[in-house]
MDAnalysis code that builds the backbone (N, CA, C; Angstrom):
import MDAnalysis as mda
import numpy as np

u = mda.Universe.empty(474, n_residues=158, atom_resindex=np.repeat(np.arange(158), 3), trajectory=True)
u.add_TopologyAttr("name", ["N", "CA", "C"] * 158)
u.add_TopologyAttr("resid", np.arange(1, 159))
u.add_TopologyAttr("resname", ["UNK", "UNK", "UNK", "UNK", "UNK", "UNK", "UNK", "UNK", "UNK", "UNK", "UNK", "UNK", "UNK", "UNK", "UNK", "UNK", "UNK", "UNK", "UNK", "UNK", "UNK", "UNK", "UNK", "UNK", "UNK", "UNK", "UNK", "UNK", "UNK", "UNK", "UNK", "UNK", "UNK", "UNK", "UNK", "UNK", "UNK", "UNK", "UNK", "UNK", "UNK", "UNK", "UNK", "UNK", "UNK", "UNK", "UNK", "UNK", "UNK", "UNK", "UNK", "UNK", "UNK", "UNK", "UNK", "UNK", "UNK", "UNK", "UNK", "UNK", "UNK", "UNK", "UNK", "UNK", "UNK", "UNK", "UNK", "UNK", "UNK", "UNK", "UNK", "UNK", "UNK", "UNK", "UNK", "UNK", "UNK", "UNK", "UNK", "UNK", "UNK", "UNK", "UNK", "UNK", "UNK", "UNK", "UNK", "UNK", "UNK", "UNK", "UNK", "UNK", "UNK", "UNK", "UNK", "UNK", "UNK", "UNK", "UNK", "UNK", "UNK", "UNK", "UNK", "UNK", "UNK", "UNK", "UNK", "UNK", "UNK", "UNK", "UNK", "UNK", "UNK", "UNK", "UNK", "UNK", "UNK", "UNK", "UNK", "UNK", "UNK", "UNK", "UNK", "UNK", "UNK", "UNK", "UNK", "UNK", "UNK", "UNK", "UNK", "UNK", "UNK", "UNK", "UNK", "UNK", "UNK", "UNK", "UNK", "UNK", "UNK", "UNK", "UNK", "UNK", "UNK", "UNK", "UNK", "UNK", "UNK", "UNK", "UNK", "UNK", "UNK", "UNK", "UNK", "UNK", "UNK", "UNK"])
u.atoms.positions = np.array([
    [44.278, -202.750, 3.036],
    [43.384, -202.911, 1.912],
    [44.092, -202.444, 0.630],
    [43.626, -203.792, -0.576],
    [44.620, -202.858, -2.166],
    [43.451, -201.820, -2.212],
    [44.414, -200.901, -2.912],
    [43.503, -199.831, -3.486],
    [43.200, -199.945, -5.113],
    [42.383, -199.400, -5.723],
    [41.287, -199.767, -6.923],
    [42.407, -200.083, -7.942],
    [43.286, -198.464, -7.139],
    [44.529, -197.957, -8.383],
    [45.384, -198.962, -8.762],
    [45.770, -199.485, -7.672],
    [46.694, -200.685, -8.246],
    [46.081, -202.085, -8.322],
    [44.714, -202.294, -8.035],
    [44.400, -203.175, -9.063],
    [44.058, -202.883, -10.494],
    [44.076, -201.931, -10.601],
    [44.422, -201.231, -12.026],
    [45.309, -201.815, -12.456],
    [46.588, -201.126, -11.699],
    [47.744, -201.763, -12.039],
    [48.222, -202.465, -12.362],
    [47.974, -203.998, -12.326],
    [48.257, -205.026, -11.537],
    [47.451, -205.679, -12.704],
    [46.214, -205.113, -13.159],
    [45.759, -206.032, -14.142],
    [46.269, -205.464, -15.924],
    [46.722, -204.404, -16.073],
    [47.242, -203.933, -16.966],
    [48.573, -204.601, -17.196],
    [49.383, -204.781, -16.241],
    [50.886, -205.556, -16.003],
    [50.332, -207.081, -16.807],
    [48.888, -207.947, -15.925],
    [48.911, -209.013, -16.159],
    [48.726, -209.057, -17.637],
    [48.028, -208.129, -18.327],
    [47.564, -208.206, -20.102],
    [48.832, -208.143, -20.552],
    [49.534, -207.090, -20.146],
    [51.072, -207.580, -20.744],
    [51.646, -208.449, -21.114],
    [51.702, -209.236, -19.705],
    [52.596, -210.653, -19.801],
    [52.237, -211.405, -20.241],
    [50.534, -211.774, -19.902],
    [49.846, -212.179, -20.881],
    [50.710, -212.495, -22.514],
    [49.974, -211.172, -23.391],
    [50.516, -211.010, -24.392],
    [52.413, -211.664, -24.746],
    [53.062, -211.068, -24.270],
    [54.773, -211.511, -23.988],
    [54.554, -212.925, -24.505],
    [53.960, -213.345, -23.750],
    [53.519, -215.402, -23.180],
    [53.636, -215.400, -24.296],
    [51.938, -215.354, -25.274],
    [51.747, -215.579, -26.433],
    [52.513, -215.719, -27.419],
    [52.967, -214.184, -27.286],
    [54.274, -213.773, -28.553],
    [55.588, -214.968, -28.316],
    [55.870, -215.249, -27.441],
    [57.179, -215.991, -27.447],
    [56.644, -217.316, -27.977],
    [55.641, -217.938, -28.239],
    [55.257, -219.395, -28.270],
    [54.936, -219.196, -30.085],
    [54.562, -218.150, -30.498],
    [54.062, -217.984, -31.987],
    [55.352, -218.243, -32.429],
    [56.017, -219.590, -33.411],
    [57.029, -219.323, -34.279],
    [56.979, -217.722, -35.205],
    [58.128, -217.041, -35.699],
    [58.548, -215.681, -36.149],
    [57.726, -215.649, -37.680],
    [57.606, -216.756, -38.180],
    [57.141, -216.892, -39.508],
    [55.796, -217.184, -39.780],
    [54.827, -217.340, -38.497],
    [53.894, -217.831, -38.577],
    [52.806, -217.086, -37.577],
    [53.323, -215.730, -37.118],
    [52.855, -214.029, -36.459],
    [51.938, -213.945, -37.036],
    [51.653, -213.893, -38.730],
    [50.132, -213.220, -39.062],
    [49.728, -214.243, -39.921],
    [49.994, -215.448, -39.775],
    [49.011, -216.202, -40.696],
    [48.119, -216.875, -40.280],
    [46.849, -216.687, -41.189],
    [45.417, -216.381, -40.821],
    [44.817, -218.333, -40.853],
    [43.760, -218.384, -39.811],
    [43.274, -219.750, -39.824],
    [42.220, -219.288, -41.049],
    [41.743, -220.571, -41.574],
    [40.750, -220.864, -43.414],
    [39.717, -220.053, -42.667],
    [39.659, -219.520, -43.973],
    [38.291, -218.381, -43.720],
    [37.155, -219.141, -44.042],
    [36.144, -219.265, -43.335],
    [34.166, -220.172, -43.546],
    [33.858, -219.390, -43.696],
    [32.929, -219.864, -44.813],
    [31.496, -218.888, -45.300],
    [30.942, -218.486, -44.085],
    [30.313, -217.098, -43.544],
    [29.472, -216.540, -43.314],
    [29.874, -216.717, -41.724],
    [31.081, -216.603, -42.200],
    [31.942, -216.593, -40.417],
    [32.392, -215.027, -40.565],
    [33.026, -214.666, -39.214],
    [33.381, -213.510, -38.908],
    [34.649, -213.185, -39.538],
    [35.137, -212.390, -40.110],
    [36.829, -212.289, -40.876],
    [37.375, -212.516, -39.649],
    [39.031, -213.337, -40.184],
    [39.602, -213.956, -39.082],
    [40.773, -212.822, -39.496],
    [41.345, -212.587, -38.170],
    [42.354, -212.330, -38.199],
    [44.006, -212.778, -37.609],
    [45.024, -212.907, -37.753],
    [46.240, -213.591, -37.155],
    [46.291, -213.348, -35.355],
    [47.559, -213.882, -34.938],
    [47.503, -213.979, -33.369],
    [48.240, -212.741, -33.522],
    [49.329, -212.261, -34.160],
    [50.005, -211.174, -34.271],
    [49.181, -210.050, -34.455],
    [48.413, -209.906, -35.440],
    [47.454, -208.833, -35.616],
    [46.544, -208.324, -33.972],
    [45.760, -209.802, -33.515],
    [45.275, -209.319, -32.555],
    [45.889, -208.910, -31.305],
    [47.468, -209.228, -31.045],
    [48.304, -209.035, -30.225],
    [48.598, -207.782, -30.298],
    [48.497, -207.211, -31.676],
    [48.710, -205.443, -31.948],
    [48.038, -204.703, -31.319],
    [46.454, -205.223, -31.842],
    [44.982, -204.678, -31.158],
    [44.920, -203.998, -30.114],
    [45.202, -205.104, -28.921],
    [45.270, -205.416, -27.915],
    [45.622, -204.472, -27.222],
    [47.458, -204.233, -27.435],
    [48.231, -203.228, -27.212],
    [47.651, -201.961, -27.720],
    [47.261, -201.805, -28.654],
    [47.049, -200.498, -29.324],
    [45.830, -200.107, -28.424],
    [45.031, -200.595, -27.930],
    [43.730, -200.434, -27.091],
    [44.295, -199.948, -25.887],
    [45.705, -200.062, -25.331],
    [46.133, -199.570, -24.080],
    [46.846, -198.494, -24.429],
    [47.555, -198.735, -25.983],
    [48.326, -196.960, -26.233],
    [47.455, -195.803, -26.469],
    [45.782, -196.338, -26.769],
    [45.327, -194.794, -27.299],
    [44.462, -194.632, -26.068],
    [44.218, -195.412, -24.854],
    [44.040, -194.787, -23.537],
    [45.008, -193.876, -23.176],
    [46.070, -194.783, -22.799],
    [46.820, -193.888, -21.791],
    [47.985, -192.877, -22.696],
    [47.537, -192.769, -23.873],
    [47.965, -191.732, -24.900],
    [46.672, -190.602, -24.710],
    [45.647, -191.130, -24.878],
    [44.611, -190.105, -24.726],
    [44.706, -189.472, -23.129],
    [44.959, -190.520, -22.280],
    [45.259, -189.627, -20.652],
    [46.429, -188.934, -20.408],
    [47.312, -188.582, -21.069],
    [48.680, -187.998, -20.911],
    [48.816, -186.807, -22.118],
    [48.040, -187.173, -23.153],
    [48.015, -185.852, -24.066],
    [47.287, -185.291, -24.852],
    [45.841, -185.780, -24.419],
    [44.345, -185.588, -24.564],
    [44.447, -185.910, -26.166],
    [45.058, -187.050, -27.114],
    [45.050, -187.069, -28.312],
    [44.719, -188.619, -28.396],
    [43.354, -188.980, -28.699],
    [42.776, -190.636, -28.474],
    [43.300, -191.105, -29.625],
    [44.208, -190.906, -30.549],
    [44.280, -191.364, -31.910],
    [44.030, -193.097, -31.965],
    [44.005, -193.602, -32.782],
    [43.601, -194.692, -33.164],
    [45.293, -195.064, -33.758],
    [46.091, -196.176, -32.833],
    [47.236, -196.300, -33.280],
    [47.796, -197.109, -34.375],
    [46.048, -197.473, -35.376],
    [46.221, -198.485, -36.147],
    [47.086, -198.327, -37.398],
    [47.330, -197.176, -37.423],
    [48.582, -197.188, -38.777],
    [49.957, -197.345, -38.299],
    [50.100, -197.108, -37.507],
    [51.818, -197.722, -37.023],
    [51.226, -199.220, -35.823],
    [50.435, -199.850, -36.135],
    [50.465, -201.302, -35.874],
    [50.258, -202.475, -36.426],
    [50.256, -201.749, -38.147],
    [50.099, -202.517, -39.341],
    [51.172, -203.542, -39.418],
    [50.465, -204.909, -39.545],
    [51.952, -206.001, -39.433],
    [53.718, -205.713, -40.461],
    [53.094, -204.967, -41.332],
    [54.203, -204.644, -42.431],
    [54.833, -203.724, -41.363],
    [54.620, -202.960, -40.849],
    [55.984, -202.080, -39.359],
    [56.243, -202.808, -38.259],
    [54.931, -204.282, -38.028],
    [55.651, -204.601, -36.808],
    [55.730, -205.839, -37.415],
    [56.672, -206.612, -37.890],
    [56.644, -207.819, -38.766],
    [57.405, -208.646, -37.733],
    [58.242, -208.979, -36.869],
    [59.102, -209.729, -36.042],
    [58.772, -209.368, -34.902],
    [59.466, -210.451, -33.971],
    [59.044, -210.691, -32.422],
    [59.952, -209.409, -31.884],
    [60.776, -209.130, -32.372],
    [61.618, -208.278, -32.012],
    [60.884, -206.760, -31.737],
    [60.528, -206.714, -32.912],
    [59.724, -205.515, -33.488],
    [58.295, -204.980, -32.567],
    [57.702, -206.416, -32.392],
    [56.462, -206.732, -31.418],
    [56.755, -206.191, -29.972],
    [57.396, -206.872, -29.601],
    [58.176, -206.614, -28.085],
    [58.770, -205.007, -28.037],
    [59.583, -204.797, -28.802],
    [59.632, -202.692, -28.740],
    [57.957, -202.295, -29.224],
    [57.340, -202.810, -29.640],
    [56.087, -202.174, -29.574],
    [55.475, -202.362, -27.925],
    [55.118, -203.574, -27.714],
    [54.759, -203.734, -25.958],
    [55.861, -202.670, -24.782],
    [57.121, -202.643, -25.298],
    [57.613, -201.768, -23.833],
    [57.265, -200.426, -24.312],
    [57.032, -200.076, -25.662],
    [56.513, -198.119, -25.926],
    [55.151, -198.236, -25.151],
    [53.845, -199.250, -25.144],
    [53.285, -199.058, -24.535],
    [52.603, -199.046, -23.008],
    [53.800, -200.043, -22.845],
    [53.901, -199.942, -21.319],
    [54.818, -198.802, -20.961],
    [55.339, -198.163, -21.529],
    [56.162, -196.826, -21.012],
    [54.359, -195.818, -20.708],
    [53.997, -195.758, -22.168],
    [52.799, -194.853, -22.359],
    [52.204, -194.839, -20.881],
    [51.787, -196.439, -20.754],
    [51.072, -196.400, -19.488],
    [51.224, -195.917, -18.298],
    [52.531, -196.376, -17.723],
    [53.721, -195.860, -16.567],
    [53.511, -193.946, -16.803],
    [53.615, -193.731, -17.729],
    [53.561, -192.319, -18.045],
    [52.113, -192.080, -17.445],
    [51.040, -192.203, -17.778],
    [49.804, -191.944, -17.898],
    [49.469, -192.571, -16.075],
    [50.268, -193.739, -15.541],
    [49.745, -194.117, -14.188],
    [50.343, -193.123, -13.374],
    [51.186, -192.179, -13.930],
    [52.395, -190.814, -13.050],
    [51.286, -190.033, -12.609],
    [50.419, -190.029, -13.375],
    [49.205, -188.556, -13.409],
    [48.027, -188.960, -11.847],
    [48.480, -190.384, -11.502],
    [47.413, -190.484, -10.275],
    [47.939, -191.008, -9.015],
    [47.951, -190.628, -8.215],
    [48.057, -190.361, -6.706],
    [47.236, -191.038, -5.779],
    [45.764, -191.279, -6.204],
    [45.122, -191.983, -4.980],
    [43.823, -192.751, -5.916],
    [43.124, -193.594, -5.596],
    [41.625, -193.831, -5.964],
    [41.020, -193.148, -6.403],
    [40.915, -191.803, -5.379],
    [40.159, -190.260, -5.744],
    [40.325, -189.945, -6.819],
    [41.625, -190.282, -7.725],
    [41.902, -189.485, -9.262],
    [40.802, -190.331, -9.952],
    [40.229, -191.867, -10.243],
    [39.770, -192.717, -10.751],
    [38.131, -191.926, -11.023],
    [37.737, -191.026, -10.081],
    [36.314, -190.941, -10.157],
    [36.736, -189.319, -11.048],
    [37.514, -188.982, -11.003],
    [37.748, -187.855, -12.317],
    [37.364, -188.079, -13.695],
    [36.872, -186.926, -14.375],
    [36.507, -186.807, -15.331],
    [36.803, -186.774, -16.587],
    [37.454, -187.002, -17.483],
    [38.025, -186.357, -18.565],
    [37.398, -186.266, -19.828],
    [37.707, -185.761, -21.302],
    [37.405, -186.169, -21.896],
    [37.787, -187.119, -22.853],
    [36.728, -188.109, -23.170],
    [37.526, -189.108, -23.251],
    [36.993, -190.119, -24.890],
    [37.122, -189.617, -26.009],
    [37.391, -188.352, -26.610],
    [36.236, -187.774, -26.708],
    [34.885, -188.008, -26.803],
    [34.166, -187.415, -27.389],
    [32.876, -186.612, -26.061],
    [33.093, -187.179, -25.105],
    [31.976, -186.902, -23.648],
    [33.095, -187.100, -22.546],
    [32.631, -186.506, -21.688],
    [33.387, -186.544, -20.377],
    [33.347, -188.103, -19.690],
    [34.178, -188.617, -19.496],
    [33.994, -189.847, -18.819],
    [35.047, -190.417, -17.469],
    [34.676, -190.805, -16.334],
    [35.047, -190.701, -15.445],
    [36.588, -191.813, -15.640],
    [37.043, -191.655, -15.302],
    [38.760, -192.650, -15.379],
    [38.744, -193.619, -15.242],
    [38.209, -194.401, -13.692],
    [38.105, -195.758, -14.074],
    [36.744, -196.388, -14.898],
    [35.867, -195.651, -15.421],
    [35.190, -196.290, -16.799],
    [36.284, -196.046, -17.247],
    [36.957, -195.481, -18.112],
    [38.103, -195.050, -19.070],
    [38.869, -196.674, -18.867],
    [39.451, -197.014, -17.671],
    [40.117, -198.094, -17.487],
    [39.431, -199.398, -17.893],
    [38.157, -199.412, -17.294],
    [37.608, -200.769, -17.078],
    [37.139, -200.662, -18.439],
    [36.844, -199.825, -19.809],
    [36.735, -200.312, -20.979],
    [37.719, -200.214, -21.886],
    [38.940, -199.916, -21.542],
    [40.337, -200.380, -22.130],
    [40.677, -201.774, -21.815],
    [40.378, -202.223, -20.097],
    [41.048, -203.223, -20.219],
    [39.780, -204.550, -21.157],
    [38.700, -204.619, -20.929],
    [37.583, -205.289, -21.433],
    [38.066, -205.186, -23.073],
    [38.204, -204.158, -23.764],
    [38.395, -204.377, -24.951],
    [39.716, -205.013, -25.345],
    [41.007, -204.576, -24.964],
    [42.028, -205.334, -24.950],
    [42.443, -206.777, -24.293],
    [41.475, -206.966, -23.537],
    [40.966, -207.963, -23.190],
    [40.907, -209.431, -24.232],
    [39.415, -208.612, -25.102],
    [38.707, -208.704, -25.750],
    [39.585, -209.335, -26.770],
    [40.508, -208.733, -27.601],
    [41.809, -208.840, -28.658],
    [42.543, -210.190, -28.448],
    [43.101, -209.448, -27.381],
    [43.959, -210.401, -26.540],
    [43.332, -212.243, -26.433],
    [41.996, -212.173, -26.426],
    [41.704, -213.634, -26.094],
    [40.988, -213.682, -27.319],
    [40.781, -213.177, -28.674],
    [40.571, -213.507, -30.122],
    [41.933, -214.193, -30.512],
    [43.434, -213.588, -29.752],
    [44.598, -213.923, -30.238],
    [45.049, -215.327, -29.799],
    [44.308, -215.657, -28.200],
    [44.673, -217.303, -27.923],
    [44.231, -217.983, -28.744],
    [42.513, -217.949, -29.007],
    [41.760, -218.385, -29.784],
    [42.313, -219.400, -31.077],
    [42.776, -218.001, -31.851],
    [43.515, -218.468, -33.065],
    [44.369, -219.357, -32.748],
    [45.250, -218.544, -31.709],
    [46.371, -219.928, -31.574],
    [46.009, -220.746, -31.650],
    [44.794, -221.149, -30.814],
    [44.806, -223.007, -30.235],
    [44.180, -223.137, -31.808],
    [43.972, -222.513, -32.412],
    [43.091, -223.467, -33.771],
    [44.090, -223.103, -35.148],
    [45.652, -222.912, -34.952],
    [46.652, -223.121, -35.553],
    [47.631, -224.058, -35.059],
    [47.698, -224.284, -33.550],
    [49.204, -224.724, -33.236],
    [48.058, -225.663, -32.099],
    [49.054, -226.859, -31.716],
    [48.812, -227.902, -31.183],
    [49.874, -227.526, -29.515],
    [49.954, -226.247, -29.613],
    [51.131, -226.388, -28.625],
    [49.529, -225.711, -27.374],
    [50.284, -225.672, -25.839],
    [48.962, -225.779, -24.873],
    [49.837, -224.025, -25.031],
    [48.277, -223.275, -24.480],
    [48.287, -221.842, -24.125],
    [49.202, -221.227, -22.676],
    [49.587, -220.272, -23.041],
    [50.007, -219.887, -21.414],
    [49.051, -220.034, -20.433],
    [49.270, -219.708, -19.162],
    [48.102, -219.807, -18.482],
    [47.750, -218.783, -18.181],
    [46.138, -218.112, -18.195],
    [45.393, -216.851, -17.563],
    [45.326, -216.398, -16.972],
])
């Protein structure tokens, strides 16, 4: 039988590659530019921007599980620091290090029903997980979105 932990695993890896996919198909010059903004639509944002999101939703988990500090990593994921694919991609392996770091701390299933705080109330780990990955999720498929309603090219697959 898999255990919970490494479908944890396993689906954190897939948001990754996920993401990777994306990033390699976005021409370098065309990372944060935004589809026409409609009246009384939701502010749009680029595929690059939400590709930041995304990631940043998995660095201030497993930043918050490794050094109890939930910061919000949105000032060093401002497109002006991560402007190139290059740049993007050393952002994705710092946070897949983060993670690898933060997956060191568990040993069995049993760690998942642990408590922490997480930042503001105690909350058990895999809630902690299952609303990191839902929100980065979340980013992550605002970022296909855009694509398909900039580029004519077909999406990776899900």
């Amino acid at each position: 039988m898999v255990s919970i932990l490494s479908a944890f695993d396993r689906s954190f890896i897939k948001l990754d590659a996920r993401s990777r996919e994306l990033l390699a198909k976005i021409p370098e010059e065309r990372l944060f530019e935004k589809p026409r903004e409609i009246a009384n639509s939701m502010a749009m944002f680029s595929c690059g921007e939400y590709l930041l999101r995304s990631a940043a939703m998995v660095e201030k988990t497993f930043g918050g599980i490794t050094t109890r500090l939930w910061d919000d990593p949105f000032e060093w994921t401002l497109p002006e620091k991560l402007a190139t694919h290059e740049d993007i991609s050393r952002y994705f392996d710092e946070v897949e290090a983060t993670r690898l770091k933060g997956f060191s701390f568990f040993t069995s299933d049993d760690d998942l029903a642990r408590e922490m705080p997480a930042p503001e109330r105690l909350t058990p780990i895999a809630e902690i997980m299952i609303d990191t990955l839902t929100k980065a999720g979340h980013f992550q498929g605002r970022a296909f979105a855009v694509f398909q309603m900039l580029f004519d090219d077909k999406l990776p697959r899900i």
